[in-house]
C-alpha positions, 0 to 999 in steps of 0.5 A, a space after each residue: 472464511 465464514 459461509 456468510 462472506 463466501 457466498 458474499 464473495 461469489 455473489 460479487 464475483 458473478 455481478 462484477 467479472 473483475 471483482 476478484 483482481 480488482 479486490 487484489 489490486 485494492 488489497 496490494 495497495 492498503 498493505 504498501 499503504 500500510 508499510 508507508 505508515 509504518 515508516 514514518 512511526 518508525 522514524 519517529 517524524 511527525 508528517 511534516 518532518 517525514 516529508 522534509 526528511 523523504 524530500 515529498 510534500 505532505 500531500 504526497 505522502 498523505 495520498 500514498 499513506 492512504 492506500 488510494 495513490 499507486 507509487 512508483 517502484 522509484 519512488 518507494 526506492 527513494 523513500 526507503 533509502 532516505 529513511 535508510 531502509 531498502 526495498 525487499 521484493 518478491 514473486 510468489 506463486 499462486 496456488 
């Protein structure tokens, strides 16, 4: 990362103590947000279409397509299933 947006990111860390994790969290949701997206291009739907498929309203699956909804882990497990897709998840150590 450039010197620039390092010392951005310090700055942040001493105003806010839990900008860091916070900054995490947000990063975690955009990636499930993302892969949300992801699975109704690959199926080819329209939202209207993915949501009947999912059996979610639209409004759902627009909340979670945004990246600022938290799904439930069944709830992904659902939608995955449908889609005839299945849920990877993995732990991975922090260096």
């Amino acid at each position: 990362m450039g010197t620039y947006l390092t010392s951005k990111l310090r700055r942040f860390s001493l105003k806010y103590p839990n900008f860091e994790k916070d900054l995490e969290r947000t990063i975690f949701l955009q990636r499930v947000a993302f892969e949300m997206v992801k699975l109704q291009n690959d199926s080819g739907l329209s939202l209207d279409n993915f949501a009947q498929q999912i059996e979610l309203p639209k409004s759902h699956i627009s909340r979670l397509q945004s990246g600022e909804h938290n799904p439930t882990i069944l709830t992904l497990l659902d939608m995955a299933e449908r889609c005839g897709y299945e849920v990877d998840i993995k732990f991975k150590f922090k260096k």
